[in-house]
C-alpha distance (Angstrom), angle and dihedral (degrees) to the residues before:
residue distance angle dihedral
X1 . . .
X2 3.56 . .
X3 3.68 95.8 .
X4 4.04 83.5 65.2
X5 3.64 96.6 41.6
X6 4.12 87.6 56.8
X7 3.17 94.9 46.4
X8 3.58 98.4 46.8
X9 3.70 81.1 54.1
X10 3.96 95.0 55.1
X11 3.86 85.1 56.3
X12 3.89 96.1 54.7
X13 3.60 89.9 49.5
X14 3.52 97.2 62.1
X15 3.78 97.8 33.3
X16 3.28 104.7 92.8
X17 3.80 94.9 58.3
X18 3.46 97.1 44.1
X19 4.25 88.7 47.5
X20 4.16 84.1 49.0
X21 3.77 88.3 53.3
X22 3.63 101.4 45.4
X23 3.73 86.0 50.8
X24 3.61 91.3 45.3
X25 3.95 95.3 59.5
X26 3.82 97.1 35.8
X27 3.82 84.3 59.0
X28 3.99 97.8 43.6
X29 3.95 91.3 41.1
X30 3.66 85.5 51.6
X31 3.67 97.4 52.2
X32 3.99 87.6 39.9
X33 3.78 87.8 56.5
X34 3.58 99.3 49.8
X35 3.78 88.0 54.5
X36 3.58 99.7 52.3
X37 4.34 90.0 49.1
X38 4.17 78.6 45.6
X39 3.53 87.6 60.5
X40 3.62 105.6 35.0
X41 4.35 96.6 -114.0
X42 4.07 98.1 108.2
X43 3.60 106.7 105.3
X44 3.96 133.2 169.5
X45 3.54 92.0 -98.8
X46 4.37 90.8 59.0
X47 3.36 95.9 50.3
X48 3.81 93.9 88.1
X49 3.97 83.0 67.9
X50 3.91 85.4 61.7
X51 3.65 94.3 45.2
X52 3.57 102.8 43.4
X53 3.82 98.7 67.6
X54 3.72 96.2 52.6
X55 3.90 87.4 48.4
X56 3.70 88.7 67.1
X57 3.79 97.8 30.9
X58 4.19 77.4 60.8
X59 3.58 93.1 48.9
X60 4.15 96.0 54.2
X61 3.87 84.4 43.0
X62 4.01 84.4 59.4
X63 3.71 104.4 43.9
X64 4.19 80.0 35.8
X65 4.30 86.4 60.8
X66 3.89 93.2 42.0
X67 3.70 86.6 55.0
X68 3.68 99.3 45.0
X69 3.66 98.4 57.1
X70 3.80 117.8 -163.6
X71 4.09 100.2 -22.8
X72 3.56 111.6 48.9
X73 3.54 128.2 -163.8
X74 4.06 115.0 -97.8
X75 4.06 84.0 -127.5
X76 3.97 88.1 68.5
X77 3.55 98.3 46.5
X78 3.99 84.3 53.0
X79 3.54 83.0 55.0
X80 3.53 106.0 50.5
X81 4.21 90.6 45.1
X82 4.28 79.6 53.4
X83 3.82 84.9 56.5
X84 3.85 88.4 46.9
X85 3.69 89.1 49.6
X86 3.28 98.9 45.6
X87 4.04 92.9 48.2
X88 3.73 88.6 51.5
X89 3.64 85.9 50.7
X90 3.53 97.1 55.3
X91 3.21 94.4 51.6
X92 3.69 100.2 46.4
X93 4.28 83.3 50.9
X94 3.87 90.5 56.2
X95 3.68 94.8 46.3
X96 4.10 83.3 45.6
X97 3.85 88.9 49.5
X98 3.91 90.8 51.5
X99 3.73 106.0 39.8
X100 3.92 111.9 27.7
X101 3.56 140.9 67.2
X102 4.08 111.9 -106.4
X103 3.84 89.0 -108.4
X104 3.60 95.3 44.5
X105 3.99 92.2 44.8
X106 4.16 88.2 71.7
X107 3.45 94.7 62.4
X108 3.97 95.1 38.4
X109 4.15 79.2 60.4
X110 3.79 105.9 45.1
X111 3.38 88.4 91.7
X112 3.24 107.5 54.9
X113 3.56 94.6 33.6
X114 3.71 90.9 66.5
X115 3.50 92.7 48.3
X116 3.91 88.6 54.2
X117 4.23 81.4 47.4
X118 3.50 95.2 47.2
X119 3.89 92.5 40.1
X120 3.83 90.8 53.1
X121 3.96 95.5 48.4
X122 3.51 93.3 55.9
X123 4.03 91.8 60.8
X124 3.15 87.4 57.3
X125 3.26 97.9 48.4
X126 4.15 97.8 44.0
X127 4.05 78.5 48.2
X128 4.03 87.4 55.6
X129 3.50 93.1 43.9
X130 3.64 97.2 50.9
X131 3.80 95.0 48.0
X132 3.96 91.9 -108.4
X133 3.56 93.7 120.0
């Protein structure tokens, strides 16, 4: 039992960092997204590099929940409505890539860019808040 409780322990102490970075990327892979479709260079074949960092974003959000137990920390349900964000995102920016013009693809995202934005400062902020940061 105490074996689990320390090591439960090690993965709070390093959560906030890793939650800050995930957040981080999603954000600036976001933005870096919307500029390619802006300027006509995101193809089917790059999309992977959008995909990829919400993949593992997911993946700390699930080890994140089996280490929270039944109360989770307001930080990680800021993070898992980032990864909702983001998803939406993604697929907005595909959908973007496929049916607009480059110059009318910008405006098609500013939506759900900001959401992505907004999404992403409020991590940080819950992170803050909580004394993770």
């Amino acid at each position: 039992m105490l074996l689990v409780a320390l090591l439960a322990g090690c993965f709070w102490r390093s959560y906030g960092p890793q939650a800050a970075a995930h957040a981080d990327v999603l954000v600036a892979i976001a933005r870096k997204g919307a500029d390619l479709v802006a300027n006509g260079r995101l193809t089917a074949e790059s999309m992977p590099e959008l995909t990829y960092p919400l993949e593992r974003a997911v993946a700390f959000l699930e080890k994140a929940r089996a280490h929270a137990g039944a109360t989770p920390p307001e930080s990680l349900t800021a993070l898992a409505t980032l990864t909702e964000r983001y998803r939406d995102f993604v697929d907005a920016l595909d959908r973007a890539r496929r049916e607009h013009e480059p110059h009318d693809a910008r405006a098609e995202l500013a939506a759900p860019l900001a959401a992505v934005e907004a999404a992403g400062a409020r991590v940080r902020e819950t992170l803050r808040t909580e004394g993770r940061l």
